[in-house]
Each structure stands twice: as structure tokens, then as C-alpha cells.
TIKOLMAR-523431 format. One line per 10 residues: number of its first residue (from 0); their letters; for each residue x, y, z of C-alpha. Coordinates in Angstrom, 3 decimals, padded with zeros to 6 digits. Each point is the difference from the previous one (the first is absolute). Example, Ala and Ser with C-alpha at 12.3 -4.5 7.8 and 13.67 -1.06 7.14 Angstrom:
2
0 = as = 012.300:-004.500:007.800 | 001.370:003.440:-000.660
END
This chain:
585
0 = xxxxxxxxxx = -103.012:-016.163:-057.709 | -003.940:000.314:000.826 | -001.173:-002.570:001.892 | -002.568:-001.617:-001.771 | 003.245:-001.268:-001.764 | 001.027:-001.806:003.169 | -003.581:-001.790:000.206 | -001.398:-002.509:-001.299 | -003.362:000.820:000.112 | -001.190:001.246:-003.164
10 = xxxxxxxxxx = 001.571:-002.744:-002.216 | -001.512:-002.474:002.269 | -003.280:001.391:-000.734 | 000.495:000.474:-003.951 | 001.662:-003.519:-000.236 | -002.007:-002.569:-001.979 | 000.255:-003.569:001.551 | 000.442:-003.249:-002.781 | -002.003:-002.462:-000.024 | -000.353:-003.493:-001.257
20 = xxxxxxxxxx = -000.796:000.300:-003.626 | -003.127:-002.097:-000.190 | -001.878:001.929:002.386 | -003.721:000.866:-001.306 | -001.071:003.739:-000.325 | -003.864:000.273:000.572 | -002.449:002.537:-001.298 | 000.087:001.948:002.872 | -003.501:002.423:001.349 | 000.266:003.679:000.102
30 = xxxxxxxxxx = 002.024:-000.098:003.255 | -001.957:002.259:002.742 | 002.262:002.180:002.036 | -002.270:-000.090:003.095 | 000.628:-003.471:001.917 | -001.891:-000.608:003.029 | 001.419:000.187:003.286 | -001.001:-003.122:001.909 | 001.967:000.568:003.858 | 002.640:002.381:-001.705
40 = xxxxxxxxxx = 000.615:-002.433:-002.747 | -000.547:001.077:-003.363 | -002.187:-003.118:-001.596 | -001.056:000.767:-004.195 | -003.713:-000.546:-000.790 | 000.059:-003.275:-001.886 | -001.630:001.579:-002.803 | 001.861:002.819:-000.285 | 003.175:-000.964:000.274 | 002.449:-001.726:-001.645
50 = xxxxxxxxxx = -000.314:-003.828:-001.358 | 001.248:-002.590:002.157 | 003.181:-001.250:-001.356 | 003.812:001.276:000.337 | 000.474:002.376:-002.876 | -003.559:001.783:001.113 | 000.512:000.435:003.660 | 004.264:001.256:-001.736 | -001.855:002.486:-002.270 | -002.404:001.355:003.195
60 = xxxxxxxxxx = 003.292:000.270:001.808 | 001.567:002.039:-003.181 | -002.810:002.267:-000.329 | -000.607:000.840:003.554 | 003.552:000.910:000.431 | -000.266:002.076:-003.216 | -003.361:002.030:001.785 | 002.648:000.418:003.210 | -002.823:-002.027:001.343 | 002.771:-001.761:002.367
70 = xxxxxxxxxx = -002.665:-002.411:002.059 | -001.636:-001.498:-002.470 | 003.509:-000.784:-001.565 | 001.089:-001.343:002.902 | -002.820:-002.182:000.285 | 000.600:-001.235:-003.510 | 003.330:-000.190:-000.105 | 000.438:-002.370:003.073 | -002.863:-002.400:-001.566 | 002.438:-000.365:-003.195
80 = xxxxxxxxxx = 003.061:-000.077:002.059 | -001.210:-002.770:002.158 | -001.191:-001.970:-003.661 | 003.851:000.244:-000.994 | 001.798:-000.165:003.313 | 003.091:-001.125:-001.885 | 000.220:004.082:-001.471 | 002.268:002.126:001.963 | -000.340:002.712:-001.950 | -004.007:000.049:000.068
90 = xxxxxxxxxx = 000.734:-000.398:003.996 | 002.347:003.236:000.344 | -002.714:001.590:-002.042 | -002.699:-000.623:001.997 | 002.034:000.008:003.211 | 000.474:004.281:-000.955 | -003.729:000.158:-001.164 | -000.913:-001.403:003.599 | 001.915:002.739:001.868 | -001.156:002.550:-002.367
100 = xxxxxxxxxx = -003.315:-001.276:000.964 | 000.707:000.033:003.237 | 000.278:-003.368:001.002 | 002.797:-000.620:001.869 | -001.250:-003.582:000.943 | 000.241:-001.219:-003.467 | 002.946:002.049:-000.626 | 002.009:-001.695:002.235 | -001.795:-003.413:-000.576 | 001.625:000.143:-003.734
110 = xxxxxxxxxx = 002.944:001.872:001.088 | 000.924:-003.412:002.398 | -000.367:-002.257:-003.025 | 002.898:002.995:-002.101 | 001.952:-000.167:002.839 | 000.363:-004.346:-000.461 | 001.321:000.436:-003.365 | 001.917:003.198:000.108 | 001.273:000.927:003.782 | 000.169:003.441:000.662
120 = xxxxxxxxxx = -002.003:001.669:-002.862 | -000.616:003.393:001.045 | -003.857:000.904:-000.486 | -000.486:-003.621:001.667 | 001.437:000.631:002.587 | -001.147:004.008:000.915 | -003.188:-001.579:-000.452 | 000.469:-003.001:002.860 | 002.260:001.996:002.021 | -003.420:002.386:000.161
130 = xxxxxxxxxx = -002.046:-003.150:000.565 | 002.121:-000.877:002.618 | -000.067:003.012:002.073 | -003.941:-000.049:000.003 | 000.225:-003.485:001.563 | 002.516:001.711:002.257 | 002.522:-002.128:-000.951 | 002.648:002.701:-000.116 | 003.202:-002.365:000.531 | -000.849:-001.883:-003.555
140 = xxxxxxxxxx = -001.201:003.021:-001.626 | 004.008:001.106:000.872 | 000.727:-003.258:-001.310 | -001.497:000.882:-003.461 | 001.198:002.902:-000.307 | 003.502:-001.648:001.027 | -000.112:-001.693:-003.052 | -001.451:002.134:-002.719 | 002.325:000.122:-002.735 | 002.312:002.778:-001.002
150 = xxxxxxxxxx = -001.071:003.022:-002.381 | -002.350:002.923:-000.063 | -002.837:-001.670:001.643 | 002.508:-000.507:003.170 | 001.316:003.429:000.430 | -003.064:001.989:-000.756 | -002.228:-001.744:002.222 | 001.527:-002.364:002.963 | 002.190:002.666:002.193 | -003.371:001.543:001.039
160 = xxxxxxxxxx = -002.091:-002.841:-000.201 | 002.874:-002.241:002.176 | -000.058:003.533:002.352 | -003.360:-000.374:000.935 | -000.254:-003.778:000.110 | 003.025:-000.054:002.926 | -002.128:002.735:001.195 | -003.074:-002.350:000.848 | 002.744:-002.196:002.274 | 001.145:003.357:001.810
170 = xxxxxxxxxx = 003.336:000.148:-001.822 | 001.025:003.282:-001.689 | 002.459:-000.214:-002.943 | 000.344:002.191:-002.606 | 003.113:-001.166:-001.211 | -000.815:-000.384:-003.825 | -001.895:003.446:-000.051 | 001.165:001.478:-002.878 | 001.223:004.583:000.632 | -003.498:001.016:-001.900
180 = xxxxxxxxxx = -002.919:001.803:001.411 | -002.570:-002.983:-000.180 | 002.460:-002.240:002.334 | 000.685:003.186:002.412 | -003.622:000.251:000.255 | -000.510:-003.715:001.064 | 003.267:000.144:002.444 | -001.998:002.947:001.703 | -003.089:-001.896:000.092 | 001.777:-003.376:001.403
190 = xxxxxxxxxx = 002.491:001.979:002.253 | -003.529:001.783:001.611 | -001.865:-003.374:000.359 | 002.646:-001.656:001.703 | 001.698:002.717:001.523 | 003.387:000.069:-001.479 | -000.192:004.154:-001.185 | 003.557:000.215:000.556 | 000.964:-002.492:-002.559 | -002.659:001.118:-002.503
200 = xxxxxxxxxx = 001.170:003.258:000.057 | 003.448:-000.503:-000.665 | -001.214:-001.440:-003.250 | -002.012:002.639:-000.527 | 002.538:002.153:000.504 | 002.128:-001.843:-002.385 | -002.267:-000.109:-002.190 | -000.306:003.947:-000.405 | 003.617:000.360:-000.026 | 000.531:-002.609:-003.179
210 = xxxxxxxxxx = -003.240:002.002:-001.616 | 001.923:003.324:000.148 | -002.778:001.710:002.178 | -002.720:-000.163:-003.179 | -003.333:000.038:001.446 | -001.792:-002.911:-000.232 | -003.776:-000.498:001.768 | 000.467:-003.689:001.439 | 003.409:001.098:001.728 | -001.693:002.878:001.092
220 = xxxxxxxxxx = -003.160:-002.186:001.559 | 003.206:-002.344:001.238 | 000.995:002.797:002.248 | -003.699:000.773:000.709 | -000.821:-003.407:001.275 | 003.187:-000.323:002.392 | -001.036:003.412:001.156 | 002.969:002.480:-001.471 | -002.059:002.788:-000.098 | 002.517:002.839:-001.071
230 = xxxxxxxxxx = 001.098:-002.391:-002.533 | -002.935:-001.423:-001.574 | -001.511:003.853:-000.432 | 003.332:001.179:-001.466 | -000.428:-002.641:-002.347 | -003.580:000.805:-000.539 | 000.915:003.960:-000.785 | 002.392:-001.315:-002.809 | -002.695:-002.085:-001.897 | -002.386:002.574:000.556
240 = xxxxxxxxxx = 002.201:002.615:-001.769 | 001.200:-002.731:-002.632 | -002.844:-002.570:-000.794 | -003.348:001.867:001.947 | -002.675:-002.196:000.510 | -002.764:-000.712:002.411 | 001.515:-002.368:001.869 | 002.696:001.769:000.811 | -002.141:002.717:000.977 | -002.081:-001.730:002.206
250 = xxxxxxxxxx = 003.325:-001.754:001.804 | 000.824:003.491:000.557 | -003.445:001.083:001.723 | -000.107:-003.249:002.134 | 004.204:001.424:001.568 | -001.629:003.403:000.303 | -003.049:-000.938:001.551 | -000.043:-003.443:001.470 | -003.463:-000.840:-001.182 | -001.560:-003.348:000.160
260 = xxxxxxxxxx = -001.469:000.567:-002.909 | 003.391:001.029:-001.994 | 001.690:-003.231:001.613 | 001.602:-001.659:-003.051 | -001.414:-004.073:000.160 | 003.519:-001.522:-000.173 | 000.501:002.012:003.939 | -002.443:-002.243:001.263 | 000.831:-003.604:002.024 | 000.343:-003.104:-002.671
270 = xxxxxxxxxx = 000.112:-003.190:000.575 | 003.251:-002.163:-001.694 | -002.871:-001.055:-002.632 | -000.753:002.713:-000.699 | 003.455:001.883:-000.685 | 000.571:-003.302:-001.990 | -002.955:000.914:-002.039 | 000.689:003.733:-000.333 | 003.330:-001.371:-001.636 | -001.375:-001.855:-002.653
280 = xxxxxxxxxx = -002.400:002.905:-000.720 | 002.450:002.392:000.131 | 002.317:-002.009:-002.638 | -003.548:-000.540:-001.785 | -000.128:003.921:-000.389 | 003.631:-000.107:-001.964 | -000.840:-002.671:-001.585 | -003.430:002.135:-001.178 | 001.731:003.203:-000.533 | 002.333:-002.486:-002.448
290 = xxxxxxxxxx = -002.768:-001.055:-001.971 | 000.339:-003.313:001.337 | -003.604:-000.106:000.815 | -000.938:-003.617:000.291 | 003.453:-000.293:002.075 | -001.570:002.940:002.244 | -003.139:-002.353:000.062 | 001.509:-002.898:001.406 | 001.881:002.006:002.607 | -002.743:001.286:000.700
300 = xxxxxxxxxx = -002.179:-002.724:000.879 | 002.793:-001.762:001.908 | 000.103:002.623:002.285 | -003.629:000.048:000.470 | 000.153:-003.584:000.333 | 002.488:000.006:003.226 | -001.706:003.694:001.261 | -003.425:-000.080:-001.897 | -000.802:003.598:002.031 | 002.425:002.302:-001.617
310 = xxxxxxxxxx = -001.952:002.784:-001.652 | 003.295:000.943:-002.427 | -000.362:-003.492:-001.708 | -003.958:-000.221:-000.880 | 000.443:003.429:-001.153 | 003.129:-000.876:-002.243 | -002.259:-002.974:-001.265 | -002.826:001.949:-000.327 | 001.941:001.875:-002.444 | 001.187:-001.876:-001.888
320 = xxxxxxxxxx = -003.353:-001.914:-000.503 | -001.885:003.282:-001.160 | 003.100:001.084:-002.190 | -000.954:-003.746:-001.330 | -003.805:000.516:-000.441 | -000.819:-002.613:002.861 | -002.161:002.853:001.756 | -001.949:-002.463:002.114 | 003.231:-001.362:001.309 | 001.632:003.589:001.144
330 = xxxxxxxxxx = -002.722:001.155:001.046 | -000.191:-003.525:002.021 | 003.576:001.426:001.393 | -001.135:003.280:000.390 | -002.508:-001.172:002.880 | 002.621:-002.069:001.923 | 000.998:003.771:001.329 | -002.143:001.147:002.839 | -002.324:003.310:000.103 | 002.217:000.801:002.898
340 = xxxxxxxxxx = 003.739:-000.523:-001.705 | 001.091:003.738:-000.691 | -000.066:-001.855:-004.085 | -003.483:-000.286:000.332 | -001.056:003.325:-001.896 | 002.470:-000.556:-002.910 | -001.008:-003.591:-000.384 | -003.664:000.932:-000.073 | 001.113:002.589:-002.786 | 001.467:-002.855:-001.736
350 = xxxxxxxxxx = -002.398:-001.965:000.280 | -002.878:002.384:-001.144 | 002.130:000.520:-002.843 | -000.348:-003.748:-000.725 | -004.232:000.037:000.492 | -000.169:003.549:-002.608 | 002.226:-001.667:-002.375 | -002.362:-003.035:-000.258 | -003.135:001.884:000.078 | -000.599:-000.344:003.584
360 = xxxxxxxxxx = -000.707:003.350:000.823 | -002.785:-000.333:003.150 | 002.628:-002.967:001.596 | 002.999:002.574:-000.408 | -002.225:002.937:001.304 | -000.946:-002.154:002.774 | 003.366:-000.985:000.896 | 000.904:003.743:000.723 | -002.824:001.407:001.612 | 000.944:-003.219:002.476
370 = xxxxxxxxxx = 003.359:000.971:001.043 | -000.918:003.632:000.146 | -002.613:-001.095:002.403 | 002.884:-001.831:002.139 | 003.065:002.117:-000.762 | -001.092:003.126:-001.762 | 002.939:000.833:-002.733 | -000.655:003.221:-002.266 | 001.683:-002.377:-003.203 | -003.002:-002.184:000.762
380 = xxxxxxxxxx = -002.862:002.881:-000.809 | 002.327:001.238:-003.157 | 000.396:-003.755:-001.148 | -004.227:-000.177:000.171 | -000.593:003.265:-001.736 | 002.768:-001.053:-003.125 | -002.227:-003.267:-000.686 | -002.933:002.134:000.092 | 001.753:002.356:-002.579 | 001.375:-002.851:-002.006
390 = xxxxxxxxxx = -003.791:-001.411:000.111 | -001.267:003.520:-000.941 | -001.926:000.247:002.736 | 001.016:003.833:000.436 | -002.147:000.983:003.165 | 001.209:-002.885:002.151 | 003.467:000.933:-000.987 | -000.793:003.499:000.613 | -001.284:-001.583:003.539 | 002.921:-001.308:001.058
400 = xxxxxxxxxx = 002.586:002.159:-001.183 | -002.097:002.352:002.176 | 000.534:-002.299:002.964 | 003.906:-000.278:-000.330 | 000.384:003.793:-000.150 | -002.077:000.492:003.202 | 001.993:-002.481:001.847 | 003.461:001.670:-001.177 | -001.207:003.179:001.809 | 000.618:003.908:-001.780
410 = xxxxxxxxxx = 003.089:-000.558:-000.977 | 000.470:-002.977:-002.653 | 003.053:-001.944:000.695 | 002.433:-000.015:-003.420 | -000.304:-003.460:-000.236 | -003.600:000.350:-000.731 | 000.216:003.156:-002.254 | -001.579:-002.908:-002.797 | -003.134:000.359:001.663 | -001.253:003.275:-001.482
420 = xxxxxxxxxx = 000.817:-001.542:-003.410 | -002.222:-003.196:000.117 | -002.804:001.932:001.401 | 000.468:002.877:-002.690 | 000.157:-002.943:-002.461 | -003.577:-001.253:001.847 | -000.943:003.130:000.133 | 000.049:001.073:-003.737 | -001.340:-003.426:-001.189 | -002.990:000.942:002.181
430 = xxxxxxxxxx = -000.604:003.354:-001.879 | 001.582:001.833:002.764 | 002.764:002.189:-002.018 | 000.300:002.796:002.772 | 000.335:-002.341:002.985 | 002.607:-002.191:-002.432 | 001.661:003.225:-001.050 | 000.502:001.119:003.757 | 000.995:-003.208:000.668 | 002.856:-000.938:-002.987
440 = xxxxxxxxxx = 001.457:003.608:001.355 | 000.445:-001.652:003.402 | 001.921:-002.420:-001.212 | 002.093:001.985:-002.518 | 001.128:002.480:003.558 | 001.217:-003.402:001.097 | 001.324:-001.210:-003.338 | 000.531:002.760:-002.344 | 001.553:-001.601:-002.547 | -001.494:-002.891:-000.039
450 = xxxxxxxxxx = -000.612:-001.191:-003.484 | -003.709:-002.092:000.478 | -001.543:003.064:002.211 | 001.164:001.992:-002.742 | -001.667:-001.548:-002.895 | -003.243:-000.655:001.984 | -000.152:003.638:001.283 | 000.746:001.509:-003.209 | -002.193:-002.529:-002.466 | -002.832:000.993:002.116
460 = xxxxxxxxxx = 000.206:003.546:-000.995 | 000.731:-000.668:-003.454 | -003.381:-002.158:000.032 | -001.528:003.115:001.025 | 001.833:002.724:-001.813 | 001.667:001.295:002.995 | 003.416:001.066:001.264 | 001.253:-000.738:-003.885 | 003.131:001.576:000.383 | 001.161:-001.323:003.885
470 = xxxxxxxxxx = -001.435:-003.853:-001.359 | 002.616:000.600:-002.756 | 002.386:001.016:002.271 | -000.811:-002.887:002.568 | 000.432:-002.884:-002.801 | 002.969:001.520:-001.674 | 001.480:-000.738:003.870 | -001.626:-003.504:000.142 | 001.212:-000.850:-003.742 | 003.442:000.757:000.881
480 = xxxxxxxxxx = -000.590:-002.553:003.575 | -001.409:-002.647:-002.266 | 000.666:-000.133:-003.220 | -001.280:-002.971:-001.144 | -003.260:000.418:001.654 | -002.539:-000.232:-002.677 | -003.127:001.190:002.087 | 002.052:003.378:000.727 | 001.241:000.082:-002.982 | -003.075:000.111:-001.378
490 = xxxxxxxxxx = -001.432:002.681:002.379 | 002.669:002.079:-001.129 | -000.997:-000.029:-003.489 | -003.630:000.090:001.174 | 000.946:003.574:001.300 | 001.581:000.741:-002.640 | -002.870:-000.635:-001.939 | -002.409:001.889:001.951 | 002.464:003.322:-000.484 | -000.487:-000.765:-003.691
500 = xxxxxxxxxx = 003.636:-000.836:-000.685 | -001.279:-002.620:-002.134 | 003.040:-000.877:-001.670 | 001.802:000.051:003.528 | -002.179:-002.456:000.972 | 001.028:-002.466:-002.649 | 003.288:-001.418:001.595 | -001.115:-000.334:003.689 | -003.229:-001.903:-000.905 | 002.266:-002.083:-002.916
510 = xxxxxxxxxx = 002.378:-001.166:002.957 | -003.050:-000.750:002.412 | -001.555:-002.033:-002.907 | 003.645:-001.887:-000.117 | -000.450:-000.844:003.748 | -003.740:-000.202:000.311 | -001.311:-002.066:-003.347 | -003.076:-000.928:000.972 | -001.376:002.789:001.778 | -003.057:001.647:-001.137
520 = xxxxxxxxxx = 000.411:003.123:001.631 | 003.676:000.500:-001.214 | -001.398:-001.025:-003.598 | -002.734:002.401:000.408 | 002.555:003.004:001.112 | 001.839:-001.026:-003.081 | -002.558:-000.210:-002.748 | -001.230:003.742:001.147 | 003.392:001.313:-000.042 | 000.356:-001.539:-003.701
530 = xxxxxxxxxx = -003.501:001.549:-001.198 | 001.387:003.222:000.952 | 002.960:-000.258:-002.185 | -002.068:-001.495:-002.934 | 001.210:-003.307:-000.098 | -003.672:-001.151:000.023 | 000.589:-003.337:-000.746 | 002.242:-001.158:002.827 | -002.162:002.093:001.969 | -002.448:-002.512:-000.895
540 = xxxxxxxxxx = 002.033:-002.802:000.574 | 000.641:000.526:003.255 | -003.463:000.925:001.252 | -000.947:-003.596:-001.232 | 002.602:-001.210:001.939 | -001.080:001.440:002.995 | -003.236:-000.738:-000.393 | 001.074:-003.974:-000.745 | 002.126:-000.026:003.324 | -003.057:001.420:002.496
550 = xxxxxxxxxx = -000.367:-002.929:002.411 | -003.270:-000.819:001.419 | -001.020:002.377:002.779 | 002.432:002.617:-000.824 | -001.535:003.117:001.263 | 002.742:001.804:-000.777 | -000.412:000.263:-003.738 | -003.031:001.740:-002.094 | -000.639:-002.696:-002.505 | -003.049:002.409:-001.357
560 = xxxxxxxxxx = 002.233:002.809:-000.765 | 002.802:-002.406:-001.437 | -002.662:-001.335:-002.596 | -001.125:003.639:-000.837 | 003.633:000.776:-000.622 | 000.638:-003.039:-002.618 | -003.310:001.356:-001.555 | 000.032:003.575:-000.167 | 004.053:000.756:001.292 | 000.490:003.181:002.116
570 = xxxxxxxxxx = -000.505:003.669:-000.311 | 003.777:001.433:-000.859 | 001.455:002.509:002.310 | 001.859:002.532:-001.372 | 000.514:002.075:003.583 | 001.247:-000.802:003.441 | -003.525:-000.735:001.882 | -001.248:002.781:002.178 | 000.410:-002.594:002.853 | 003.387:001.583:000.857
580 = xxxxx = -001.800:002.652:001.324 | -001.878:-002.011:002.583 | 003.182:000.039:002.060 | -001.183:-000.792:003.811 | 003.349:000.158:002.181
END
């Protein structure tokens, strides 16, 4: 069973409350979705926002909880649950909107008044149990969770929690701890912070017996933390063979090496909030990697709320928020993490992502240079020159593409092999074929069969009636990578063309068409290929097409010689061009 099925969350949030029949619904204003912040509250412009009056402040709530704009619903949604006070259902609602929001406060001010009428419910009481613990009140936080009732709620979420709650009174238990990875990792965590390594490992131990040996990365950071070397790497070597990934990687270089750098975060000294917080984030990852998202949420944000420093969970939220289009609000997250946290250059990626995707280009720009300036990362110069690229600013591109090689030193690292590609690519939109040619067979010594070096390497020397025969050779190899690629598919038939296999050329260009509709340059290809044959009139057809689907500022296509074709067509070929001859390899 996936558990979002054991939460409640989500049909809190999509539950409609009832109310009394004869309440009035006013016109309502365009609702704004930028309320002020008045001393972090969130206060609506009078004029802006919604009518005064229950159903308009209900609908603000509804809509800003439809934009995943969780503050301003939370703001609404307590106004119209304090109007009705007699609605339990409109006060578990906006008890789970306040946590989302991250309001533990008013969480757990609602969650008291659930807790009267129905002892024990279970997101109630996580949420005061949580509240508790940040007023240090760790005995009735134990309490709460004493009394949660039964069901999935209970067993996914309390052994930990309960863990780490004794753990604040100096008691270790892990008694409940379930023989899974995520428990063995928190055993080794508690067992480390108040010295009881024996007992954790023992579960541990267990805990690889009952899982047969199969690799798994927490048990393996388990072992890490209570200092099993030879174990932990063993571990390591498995996954690294089975399920590669950086992370294991770099846990691999930090055994070999020792580096501060390397050190893995969860090998440094918590505090019992914060391993309490690290649990709920680390049961808001499964709950994310479930699709349970606004379950991840509020997991999330409790655990911020009793250990608001934990770079995992404003990450996590961070997100989630831009997978939600709140960009302010992850990049808000983004910048809880400090230029000096060894996150800092993948957040500022992230982030810069955020500022080009909203048109932001100087602020992302800015961003990098920043960090460079503080902790110099090569990914920081390549992430600058790709938004100059994407901007079409070629040279600046060129620039810093330039930069990152330098700093990688003669020999380019494999990882990096991508670099001669975007700068070719710069490179031949700046009229710079030779340089770009040079520089696509770079990459194709790292990448050989790469399918997209392949198609840009060999369309350029169809473009310029060079190489015919190795271009056809080259997309024949990048057809057969991606099939259903309509831009190589229609460089294929674009070769095909230029060898004056006209009919040939038919069936590649037909399936690009199928892929790439609205392309000019594909309907272009097409319409030439069909003069050649003498089916004049589709020719036609699709010229006009091409010429209706050239976007504003598309350099790319010759709209003069597209309305000379519809008027005067094309001289027909009746030879393979002389082109072929012009062979330069």
C-alpha cells in the first residue's frame, strides 16, 4: 500500500466544508494573489481582495489553495473557520493548510480544539506532539503521541518520532523500530548521540540479516555514522555496481580519502531536534517519492518547524514549490542554504534556473558570477554561458565556455565532454563553421555515437554541401538512436535531398512532418523534396505552411526565398549536385 493511502492529507485538503444554507454569496473582486506582508502576516489590500463576508473570505481560501498559494489560504481559511467555529471539518481543513503553510502555532491551536471532540486523531496530534517539543515540553509531546489512535498514521510515523522525543530526555529506545533501512539509519544516529553503538548495531545488524544482504544506501550510511568502516564501504561497492549514482560515489571518495569536503552532512554532531527533524524530512522524502506531495509538504514543514536549520527540508520544499509554479517561494527556500553549505552551488543552479525561466536573466547571471566569486565551481561558468546561449547571446556564451575549459586544464574531464558541443553550437550560430566543426568533433571522440552531436555535425555540412556521404552515414546512426526525433529525422531527409535522392527524401521528411507540425524549416525541407518529384501542388502547400508558422524574430528561416518559391517554385534537379565533390575530411 503507498502511503499517501495511510494519510489523510490530501482529502483533508480537497474536502468541501457545509455550511448553513442561508449563507449570502457576494460578488466577489478579481482576487489579487500578492497580499501584503505586514510583520510576516499576510494582510489582503482592501481593494483587492475579497468582499468582506463569509462565503468571500471561503472562496479567497478556495482559490488560493487552488494557486498552491498555501499562506494566503491559510490566512483565509482561519478567518472563515473562526466565523463557523461550530465546523469541524472546515477546522481539520484549515488545521492541514496551516502546517502546509508552515504554521505550526495555528496548527496546533486548531488541532487542541480536534483533539476535545475526537481524542487521539492522528494528524492532531503529530501536529501538537511537534508543538510540544518546540515548547520543550517533551513529557506531553510523549503523552500525545501515547494516545494517537491506531492505523497507518501510527505505524508510519510515531516509532521514529517517539525515538527522538525520549531522545530529548536522554532515554534511548528503539523498541518499536521497525527491520527497514530508514529505522536502522535513525538507531545509528540515536545510538551515536547518546552513545549506545552497541545496541544500535545489533539492530543494524539485524536488520541486514532480515534484508538478505541487498544493498540499501541508508543501512549503508547506518554503518557509516556508527563508524563500521569495512562495512559501510562493502555496502557502498554493491550499490555502486547495482544502482551507481553520485552519492554513492562521493561516500566512496570521502572512505578513500577522508576529506572534509567529501564528509557526508548526516556524519556531523546533531542536536535531538534536529535528528527529530531529519525524521520527518526523511519520511517527507517517501512520502514525495510516493506522490504524496502535499503529505511530503507538511512533513516537511514540521520538521523545519522543531529544526528550522536543516538544509534537506527547505530544499525538499523548495521543490516542491517550483514543481508547483510558486517560484518566489522556492527560491525563498533556496536562500535559507548558506554560500558556504557544500549545497550552495547546486542550489544557486536551481535557483538561476528559476530567474531564466521567468525572464530574469541579469538576476540569474548575477547570482552565479557571486558564488563563483566565493566558491569558484566550473558548473557555475557552464550554467552562465547556457543562459547566454539560450538568450542568443553567442559571444558571451562563447566567453564562458572558454572560461570552464581553461579551468579544467588540457585534458577535459568526461563529465564535461558536453562542453565542446555548446560552444560548437555557439560557435556556428556566430558564423564560425570551422571553429564549430573542430569543436562538434571533440565531442563526438568523447561521444561517438551520440545521436544530437550527430545531427548537428552532419546538418552543418549538408547546409554547406559537404561531407554528403559521412552526414548520411552519421544520421542513418542517429535515426536508428532516436527514432522519433523529428529534427533528425528531418536532417536525414535533408541529406538525402541534397544527394538528389529526391524520392528518398520523401519518407524521412513525411515522418519529421508527423513529429514536427509546425515547423517551418521541416515544412520547407518537405515542400522542396515534393517539387522535385512533381507534386507541385503540395509542394506549395507546404511552403505556405512554413511560411504561416515563422515566429517573430526567427532568424533561422528565409521568409524572402519562401515567398519566391510560392511565386515562381524551384529549378528541378535532375542530377546529384556537384556538392558531393566538395568532400573536406
Amino acid at each position: 500500500m503507498k502511503l499517501l493511502q495511510l494519510l489523510t492529507v490530501t482529502s483533508l485538503l480537497a474536502s468541501g466544508a457545509v455550511f448553513a444554507a442561508d449563507i449570502p454569496f457576494p460578488k466577489q473582486h478579481e482576487l489579487n494573489n500578492k497580499p501584503v506582508r505586514v510583520e510576516n502576516k499576510f494582510i489582503p489590500l482592501k481593494l483587492l481582495g475579497p468582499r468582506p463576508g463569509f462565503a468571500g473570505y471561503y472562496l479567497a481560501a478556495q482559490h488560493a489553495q487552488s494557486e498552491e498559494d498555501w499562506q494566503t489560504a491559510n490566512y483565509y481559511f482561519d478567518i472563515v473557520s473562526r466565523k463557523d467555529p461550530a465546523n469541524i471539518d472546515l477546522k481539520r481543513r484549515t488545521m492541514v493548510i496551516s502546517m502546509g503553510a508552515g504554521d505550526l502555532d495555528m496548527a496546533a491551536e486548531y488541532a487542541s480544539d480536534i483533539i476535545d471532540g475526537s481524542p487521539g486523531e492522528s494528524l492532531a496530534t503529530l501536529f501538537l506532539s511537534a508543538y510540544d517539543v518546540t515548547q520543550q515540553n517533551y513529557k506531553k509531546s510523549l503523552q500525545e503521541l501515547a494516545a494517537m489512535e491506531d492505523g497507518g498514521m501510527s505505524r508510519f510515523a510515531v516509532p521514529l518520532i517517539r525515538a527522538w522525543t525520549k531522545a530529548h530526555l536522554g532515554q534511548f529506545d528503539i523498541s518499536d523500530f521497525k527491520p527497514q533501512s530508514l529505522d536502522a539509519f535513525h538507531a545509528a544516529l540515536l545510538g551515536h548521540f547518546l552513545n549506545e553503538d552497541t545496541k544500535s548495531l545489533e539492530f543494524l545488524n539485524k536488520v541486514r540479516k532480515i534484508s538478505h544482504n541487498e544493498p540499501s544506501l541508508k543501512l549503508a550510511d547506518a554503518y557509516l555514522v556508527l563508524g563500521e568502516y569495512e562495512t559501510a564501504q562493502e555496502i557502498y561497492e554493491d550499490l555502486a555496481k547495482t544502482q551507481p549514482s553520485a552519492s554513492v560515489d562521493i561516500r566512496l571518495d570521502y572512505l578513500k580519502t577522508k576529506k572534509d569536503a567529501l564528509k557526508p552532512p548526516f556524519l556531523e554532531e546533531i542536536s535531538a531536534a534536529q535528528g527529530l527533524g531529519m525524521a520527518y524530512i526523511d519520511m517527507a522524502k517517501i512520502l514525495y517519492a510516493e506522490e504524496s506531495t502535499d503529505s511530503a509538504r507538511i512533513f516537511t514543514q514540521i520538521g523545519l518547524s522543531v529544526a528550522p536549520d536543516l538544509e534537506d527540508g527547505h530544499i525538499l520544499l523548495a521543490k516542491i514549490y517550483t514543481e508547483s509554479g510558486r517560484f518566489s517561494e522556492a527560491v525563498s527556500h533556496y536562500r535559507k542554504i548558506s554560500p558556504q553549505s557544500r549545497y550552495a552551488t547546486d542550489v544557486q543552479l536551481k535557483i538561476a534556473e528559476i530567474q531564466e525561466s521567468v525572464g530574469q536573466l541579469d538576476n540569474a547571471i548575477t547570482g552565479l558570477e557571486g558564488l563563483y566569486e566565493k566558491k569558484p565551481h566550473i558548473d557555475l561558468l557552464v550554467q552562465v554561458g547556457d543562459i547566454f546561449r539560450r538568450a542568443q547571446n553567442y559571444a558571451s556564451a562563447v566567453e564562458y565556455y572558454n572560461r570552464a575549459l581553461n579551468n579544467l586544464g588540457k585534458e577535459t574531464p568526461d563529465d564535461y565532454w558536453f562542453l565542446y558541443y555548446v560552444r560548437g553550437i555557439a560557435q556556428e550560430r556566430l558564423g564560425d563553421w570551422k571553429k564549430a566543426e573542430i569543436d562538434f568533433m571533440k565531442a563526438l571522440a568523447y561521444r561517438p555515437n551520440d545521436p544530437f552531436v550527430l545531427n548537428y555535425l552532419a546538418y552543418g555540412w549538408a547546409e554547406r554541401n559537404e561531407n554528403l556521404s559521412k552526414s548520411l552515414e552519421f544520421l542513418e546512426k542517429a535515426v536508428s538512436r532516436r527514432p522519433m526525433d523529428g529534427h533528425i529525422r528531418d536532417s536525414l531527409g535533408w541529406v538525402l535531398y541534397k544527394l538528389g535522392q529526391f524520392e528518398n527524401a520523401i519518407d524521412p521528411l513525411e515522418k519529421a512532418i508527423s513529429y514536427l507540425p509546425y515547423d517551418p524549416i521541416v515544412n520547407e525541407h518537405l515542400g522542396d523534396a515534393y517539387w522535385q518529384v512533381g507534386r507541385k501542388r503540395e509542394a506549395l502547400f507546404q511552403w505556405q505552411r512554413a511560411l504561416n508558422h515563422v515566429e517573430e524574430g526567427d532568424e533561422t528561416v528565409d521568409v524572402k526565398r519562401l515567398r519566391e518559391k510560392l511565386i515562381s517554385g524551384l529549378p528541378v534537379e535532375r542530377n546529384v549536385l556537384a556538392a558531393e565533390n566538395k568532400v573536406t575530411d
